[in-house]
C-alpha positions in Angstrom: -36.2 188.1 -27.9 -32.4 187.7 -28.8 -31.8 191.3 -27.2 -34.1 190.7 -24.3 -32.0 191.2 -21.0 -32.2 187.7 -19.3 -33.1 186.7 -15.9 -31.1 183.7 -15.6 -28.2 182.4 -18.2 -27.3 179.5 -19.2 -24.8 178.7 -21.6 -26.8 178.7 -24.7 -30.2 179.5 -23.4 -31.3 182.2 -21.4 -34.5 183.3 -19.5 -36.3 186.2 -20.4 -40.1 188.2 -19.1 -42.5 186.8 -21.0 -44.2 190.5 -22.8 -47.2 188.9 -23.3 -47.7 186.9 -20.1 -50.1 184.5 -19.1 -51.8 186.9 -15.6 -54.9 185.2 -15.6 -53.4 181.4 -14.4 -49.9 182.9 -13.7 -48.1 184.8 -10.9 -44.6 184.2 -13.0 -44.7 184.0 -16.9 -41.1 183.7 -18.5 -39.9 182.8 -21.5 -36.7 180.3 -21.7 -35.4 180.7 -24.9 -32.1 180.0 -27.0 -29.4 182.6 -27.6 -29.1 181.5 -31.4 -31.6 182.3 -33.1 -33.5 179.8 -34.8 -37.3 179.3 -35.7 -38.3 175.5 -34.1 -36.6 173.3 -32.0 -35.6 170.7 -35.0 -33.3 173.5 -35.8 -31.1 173.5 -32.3 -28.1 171.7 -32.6 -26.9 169.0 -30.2 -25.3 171.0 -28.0 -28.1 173.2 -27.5 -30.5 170.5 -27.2 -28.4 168.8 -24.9 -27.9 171.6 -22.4 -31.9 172.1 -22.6 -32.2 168.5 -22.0 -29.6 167.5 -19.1 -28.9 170.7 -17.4 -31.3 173.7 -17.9 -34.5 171.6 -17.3 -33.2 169.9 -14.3 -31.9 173.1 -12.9 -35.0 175.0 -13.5 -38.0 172.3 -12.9 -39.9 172.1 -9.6 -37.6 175.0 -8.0 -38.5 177.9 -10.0 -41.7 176.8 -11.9 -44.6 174.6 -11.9 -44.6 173.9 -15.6 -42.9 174.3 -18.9 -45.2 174.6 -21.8 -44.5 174.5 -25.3 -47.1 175.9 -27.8 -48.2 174.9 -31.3 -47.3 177.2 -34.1 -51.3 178.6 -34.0 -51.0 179.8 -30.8 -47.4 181.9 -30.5 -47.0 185.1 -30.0 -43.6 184.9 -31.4 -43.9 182.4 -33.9 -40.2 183.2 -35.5 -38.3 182.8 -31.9 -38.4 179.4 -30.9 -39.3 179.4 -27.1 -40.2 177.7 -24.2 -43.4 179.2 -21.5 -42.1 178.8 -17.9 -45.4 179.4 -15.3 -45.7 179.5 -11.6 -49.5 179.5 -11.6 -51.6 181.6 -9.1 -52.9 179.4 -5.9 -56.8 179.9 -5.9 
């Protein structure tokens, strides 16, 4: 993930293809994740958390994407990256 080229950067986060997407519910399946590595989000520091927080979110929510999701531990793919889903789901 931290060598993934990004779609979109930010300062301290970046948004990268997601290589295990979600086709079945979504036409778009990213990843938003932060340059630094660390392993959960108790571990970004404030600066980090507030760019997520104040800027990237606002920039990238209802433009871009339907939905941000955030999965439990049991259910990542990439469970030493912490990371963020971003889906445009497919219109039936």
């Amino acid at each position: 993930m931290c060598e993934a080229p990004a779609i979109k950067e930010f300062e301290h986060w970046k948004i990268i293809e997601n290589e295990y997407p979600y086709d079945a519910v979504a036409k778009v399946s990213h990843m938003l994740v932060p340059k630094r590595h660390v392993h959960a989000h108790v571990f970004l520091n404030t600066i980090e958390r507030n760019e997520l927080e104040c800027d990237v979110t606002v920039e990238i929510i209802g433009d871009d994407y339907d939905a941000m999701q955030w999965n439990t531990p049991k259910a990542q793919t990439h469970p030493s990256h912490y990371h963020i889903h971003l889906l445009t789901f497919r219109r039936v």
